[in-house]
N, C-alpha and C positions, 0 to 999 in steps of 0.2 A: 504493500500500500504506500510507503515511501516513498516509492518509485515513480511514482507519481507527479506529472506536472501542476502547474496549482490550477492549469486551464482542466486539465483530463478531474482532478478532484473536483472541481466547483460542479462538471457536470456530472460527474456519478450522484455526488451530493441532493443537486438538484434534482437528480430523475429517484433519486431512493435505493440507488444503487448501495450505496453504505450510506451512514451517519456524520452529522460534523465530529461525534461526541468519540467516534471511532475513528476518523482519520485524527481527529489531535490528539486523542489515546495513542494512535500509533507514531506520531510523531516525539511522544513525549518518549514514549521505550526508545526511540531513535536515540532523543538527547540522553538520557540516562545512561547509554552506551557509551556513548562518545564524550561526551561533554569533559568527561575527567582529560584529557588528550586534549582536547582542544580549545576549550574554556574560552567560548563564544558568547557567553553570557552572563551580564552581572545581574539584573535582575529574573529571577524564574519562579514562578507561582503554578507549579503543574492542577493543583486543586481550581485557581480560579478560569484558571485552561479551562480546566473541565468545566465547571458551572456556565460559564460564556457556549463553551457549543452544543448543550445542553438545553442550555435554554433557546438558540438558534434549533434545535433541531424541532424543536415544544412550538415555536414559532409558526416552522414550517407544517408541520402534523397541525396545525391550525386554518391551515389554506391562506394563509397568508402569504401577499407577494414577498420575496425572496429578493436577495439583491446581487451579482456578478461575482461577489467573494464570499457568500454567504456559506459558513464553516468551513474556510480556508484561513489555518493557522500563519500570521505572519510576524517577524520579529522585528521592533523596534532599535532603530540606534541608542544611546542614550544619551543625546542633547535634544531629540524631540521632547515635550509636556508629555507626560502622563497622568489623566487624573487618578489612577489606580495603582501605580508601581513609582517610584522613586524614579526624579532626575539628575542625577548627578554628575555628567557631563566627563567623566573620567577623572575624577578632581576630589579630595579629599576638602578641597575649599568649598566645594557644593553638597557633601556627606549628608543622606537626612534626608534632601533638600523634595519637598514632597507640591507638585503643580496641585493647581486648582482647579483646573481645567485641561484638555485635550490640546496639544496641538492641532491643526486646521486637517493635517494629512491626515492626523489618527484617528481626528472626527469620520473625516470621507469614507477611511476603509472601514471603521465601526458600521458607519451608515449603511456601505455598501455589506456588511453581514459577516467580515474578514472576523477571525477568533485572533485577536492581542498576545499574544503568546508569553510575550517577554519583552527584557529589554537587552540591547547586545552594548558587546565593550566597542569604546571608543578612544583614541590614544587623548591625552591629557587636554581638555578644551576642543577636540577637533586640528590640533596643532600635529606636532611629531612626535611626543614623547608617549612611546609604546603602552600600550596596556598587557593585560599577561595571554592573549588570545594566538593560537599557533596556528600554521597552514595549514589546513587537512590533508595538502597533495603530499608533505613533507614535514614533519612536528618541528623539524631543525631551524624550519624558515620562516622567515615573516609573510603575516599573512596579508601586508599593507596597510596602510591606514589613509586617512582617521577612522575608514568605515570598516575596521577591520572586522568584527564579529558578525558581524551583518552577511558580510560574504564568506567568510569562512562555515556561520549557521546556516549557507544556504548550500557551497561549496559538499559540506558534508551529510545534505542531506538530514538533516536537524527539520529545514522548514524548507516551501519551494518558494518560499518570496521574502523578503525582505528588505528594508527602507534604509536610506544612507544619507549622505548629502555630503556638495564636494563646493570646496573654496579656491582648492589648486589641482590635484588628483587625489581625491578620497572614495569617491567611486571608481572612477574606469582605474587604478593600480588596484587597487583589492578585487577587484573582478578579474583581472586580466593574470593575477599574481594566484589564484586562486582556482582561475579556471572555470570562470560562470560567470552568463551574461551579465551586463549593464549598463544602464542608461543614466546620462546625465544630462535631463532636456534642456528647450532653449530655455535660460536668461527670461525670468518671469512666468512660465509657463505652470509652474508648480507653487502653490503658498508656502512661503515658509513662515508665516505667524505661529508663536507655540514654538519654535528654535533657536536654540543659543545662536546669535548673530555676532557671525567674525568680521564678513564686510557685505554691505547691504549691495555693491556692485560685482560680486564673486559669489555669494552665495547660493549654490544651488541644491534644488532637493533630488533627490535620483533613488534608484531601487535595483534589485539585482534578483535573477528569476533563472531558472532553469530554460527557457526556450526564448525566442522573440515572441513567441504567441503568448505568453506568460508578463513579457516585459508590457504587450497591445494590453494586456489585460487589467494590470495594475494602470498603467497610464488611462484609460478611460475612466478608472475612479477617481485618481488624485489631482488631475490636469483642470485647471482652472479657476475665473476670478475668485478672486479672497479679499473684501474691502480693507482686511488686518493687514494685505501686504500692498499698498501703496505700487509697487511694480508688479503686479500681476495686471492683464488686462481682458477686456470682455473676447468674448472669439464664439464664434458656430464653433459646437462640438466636430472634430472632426471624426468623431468613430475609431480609435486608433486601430480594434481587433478589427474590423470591417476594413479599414484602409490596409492594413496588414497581410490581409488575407487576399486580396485584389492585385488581377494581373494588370501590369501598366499595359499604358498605352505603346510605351515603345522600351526594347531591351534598355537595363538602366544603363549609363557612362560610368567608368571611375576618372578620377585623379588621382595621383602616385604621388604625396609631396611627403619628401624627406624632412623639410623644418633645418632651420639655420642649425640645428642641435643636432642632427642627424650622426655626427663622431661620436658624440654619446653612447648610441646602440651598439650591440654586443655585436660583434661579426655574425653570428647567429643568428639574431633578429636583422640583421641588416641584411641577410640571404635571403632569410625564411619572406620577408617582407617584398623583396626586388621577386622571387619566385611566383610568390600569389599575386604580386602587379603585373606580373605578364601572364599568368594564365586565366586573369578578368579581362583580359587587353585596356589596362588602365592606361592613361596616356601621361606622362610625367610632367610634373610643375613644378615650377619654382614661386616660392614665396620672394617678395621684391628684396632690395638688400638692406633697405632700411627697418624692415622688421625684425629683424635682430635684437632690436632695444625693447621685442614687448617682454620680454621674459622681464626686464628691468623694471618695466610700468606695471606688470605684475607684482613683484616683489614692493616695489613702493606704496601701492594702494592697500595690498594684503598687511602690512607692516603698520600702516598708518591706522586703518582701520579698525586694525586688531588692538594697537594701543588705544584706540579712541575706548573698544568696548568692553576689554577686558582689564585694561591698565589700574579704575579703580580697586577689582576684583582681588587683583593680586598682591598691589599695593595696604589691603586690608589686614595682611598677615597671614601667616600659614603657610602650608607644603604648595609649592610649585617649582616647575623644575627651569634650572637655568637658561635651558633655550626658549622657555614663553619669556623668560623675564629679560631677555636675550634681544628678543621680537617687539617687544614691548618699550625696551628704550632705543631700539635703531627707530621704530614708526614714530615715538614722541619727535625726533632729530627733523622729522621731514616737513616742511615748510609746505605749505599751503600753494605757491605757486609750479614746487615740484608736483604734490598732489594732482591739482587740477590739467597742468599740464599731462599724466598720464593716464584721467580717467580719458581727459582727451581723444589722445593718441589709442587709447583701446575701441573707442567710436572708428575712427579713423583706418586704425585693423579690420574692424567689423566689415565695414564698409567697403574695404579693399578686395573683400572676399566674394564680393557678389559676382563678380568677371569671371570666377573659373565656375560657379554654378550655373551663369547662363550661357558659357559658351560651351564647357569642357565636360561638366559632372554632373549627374545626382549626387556624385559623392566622393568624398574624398578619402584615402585612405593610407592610412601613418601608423606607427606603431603606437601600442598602449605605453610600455615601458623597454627603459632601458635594454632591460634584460628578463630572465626570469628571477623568480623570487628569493632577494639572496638570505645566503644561507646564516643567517643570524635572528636572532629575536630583538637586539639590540636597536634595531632601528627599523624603519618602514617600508626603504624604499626609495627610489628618485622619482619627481612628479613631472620631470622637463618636461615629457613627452603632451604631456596633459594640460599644460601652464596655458599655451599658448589659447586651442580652444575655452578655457575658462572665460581666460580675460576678455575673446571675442563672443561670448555668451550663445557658442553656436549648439545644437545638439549633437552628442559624440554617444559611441554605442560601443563597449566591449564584446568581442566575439573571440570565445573560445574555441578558434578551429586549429589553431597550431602547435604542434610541441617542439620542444628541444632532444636531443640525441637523447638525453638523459629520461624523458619521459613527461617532463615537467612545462607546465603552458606557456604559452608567448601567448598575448593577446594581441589582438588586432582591431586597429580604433576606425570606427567610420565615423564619419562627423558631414552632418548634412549643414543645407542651407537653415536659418533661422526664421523660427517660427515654422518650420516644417518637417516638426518629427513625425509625425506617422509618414511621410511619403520615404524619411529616411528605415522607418523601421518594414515597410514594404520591401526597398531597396535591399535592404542587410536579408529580408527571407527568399529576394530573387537571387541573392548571390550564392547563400548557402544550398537553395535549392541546384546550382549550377554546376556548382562545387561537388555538391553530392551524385550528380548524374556524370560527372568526367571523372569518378573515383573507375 
């Protein structure tokens, strides 16, 4: 029953095929397994598991409409609000720290009938200092961050869905490092009210799911306006599982762009990467030479940001580790006309990217990370790979179709035009589909 996608459970569910109260029973023997190894989770309430798909299930046996995720167990990061489980943000300075209220996403997926499972580790504020959560593909390695537990409780088969949220790469490196889809849509498309906010121009909410049909699935409940988040905007539903599922009109395009960063990647990823852009017939680009400096308008904005919202936090006394307090006086340092000069120049990025989506692509495709998942617990990871889409608020997609000699995943990042994720998540199921017909 594990085995299960959270699209294939939602409809046994719904047809009475099994029970919500039996697939999160059986989810929960999952974690009880594993959990010791992998330690994906700081909050776990297996009883209130149960009474939640229990009463989803009393719900349904009532002839009541039913909702998309109705008794599909899903796990929470923990810088989302939870009114029922503790938020503590990775941080012994938030220890306790108990919401009043649901974040906006946690609402949707309630609404939508999703069972709360838990809450997963996040590395210390959503920054880089590690939490105690291991790979599944390898206990030795990191599992990524900041959304580490998230993906590794989905990684191992714990749960088939799970929520994240990314500033620099805290989705697509834990997905790609892990070996399991994820999405980090466009720049406003998802609320994030009810979220520890690191910078209101980077922060995105994302989720990570066993299939693209899984990714269409959760996006159709969490995607759109939130009055709480001032940057979300009103939109016609696009359907994502419907757009998903639909042949296009015309085979898609790729673009092959290596990124000014490109010496970075492991000769490995740099193979495995040049291989799958010639057998999509992806056509190669180049990013202009001035874009070299967004990696820097990134770091200044994330920097600044983060001292703006966390500086009091830490400043108040207590355990925090040297590289927030690190981050926190390099952002105090930055002057206002460097600021605004790089939320700028991240418009200006954005903007520059719309030439190769209307001449060259649906899509562009670049690695996830440097490398694979290296072999320490001690740290998370490189996010270069990831900086750049953040800062230009495009939609990027983890696809775990590659491995290394060793066994272990390369991820591979699509990143569509903005404001158009579901046509990217179509895109990403006509390639895999392609891919799997030329095996």
């Amino acid at each position: 029953m594990i085995a299960l996608t959270a699209t294939e459970a939602a409809a046994q569910i719904s047809h009475g095929a099994i029970s919500a109260e039996e697939y999160t029973g059986a989810c929960l023997e999952r974690i009880a397994a594993v959990e010791g190894d992998v330690q994906a989770f700081i909050h776990l309430d297996a009883a209130h598991a149960l009474t939640q798909a229990r009463a989803l299930d009393q719900h349904r046996a009532q002839g009541r409409p039913i909702g998309p995720l109705h008794g599909v167990p899903i796990a929470i990061k923990d810088i989302f609000d939870t009114e029922d489980f503790p938020t503590e943000c990775g941080s012994p300075l938030f220890a306790g720290r108990r919401p009043r209220a649901d974040a906006s996403v946690v609402g949707r997926l309630r609404a939508a009938g999703a069972v709360i499972i838990g809450k997963t580790v996040t590395t210390e504020f959503a920054y880089f200092h590690p939490g105690k959560t291991r790979n599944p593909r390898d206990l030795t390695r990191t599992p990524g961050g900041s959304s580490s537990g998230s993906a590794a409780a989905v990684a191992a088969g714990m749960v088939p869905l799970a929520i994240g949220s990314q500033t620099n790469g805290s989705v697509i490196r834990p997905a790609a490092y892990c070996g399991v889809f994820g999405i980090k849509p466009s720049h406003g498309l998802v609320s994030r009210a009810g979220v520890l906010p690191l910078s209101r121009a980077l922060d995105h909410v994302g989720a990570f799911a066993l299939s693209i049909e899984d990714l269409a699935l959760i996006m159709d409940v969490i995607a759109g306006q939130d009055p709480a988040d001032p940057d979300t905007r009103p939109y016609a539903s696009p359907h994502f599982r419907v757009s998903a599922a639909e042949a296009p009109p015309l085979p898609p395009s790729f673009a092959f762009v290596r990124t000014p960063i490109w010496d970075k990647a492991d000769v490995e990823v740099r193979e495995a990467l040049e291989e799958l852009a010639t057998a999509v017939g992806a056509r190669e680009v180049e990013l202009p030479v001035g874009y070299r400096a967004a990696w820097d308008a990134h770091r200044t904005i994330m920097a600044a940001d983060m001292a703006a919202n966390l500086g009091a936090i830490v400043d108040s006394g207590g355990e925090a580790s040297q590289m927030l307090r690190d981050l926190i006086a390099e952002g105090r340092k930055v002057s206002a006309v460097a600021y605004l000069g790089a939320v700028r120049d991240a418009r200006r990025y954005a903007d520059g990217l719309v030439e190769i989506f209307e001449q060259f692509a649906d899509a562009i495709i670049t690695p996830s990370t440097t490398g694979v998942a290296p072999n320490s617990l001690a740290a998370t990871g490189d996010p270069a790979f990831c900086t750049f889409w953040t800062l230009t608020g495009l939609p990027t997609l983890n696809l775990p179709i590659l491995e290394s000699a060793g066994g272990l995943p390369i991820g591979v990042q699509l990143v569509g035009s903005g404001g158009h994720d579901e046509r990217l998540l179509r895109t990403a199921r006509v390639m895999l589909d392609v891919l799997a017909e030329a095996e």
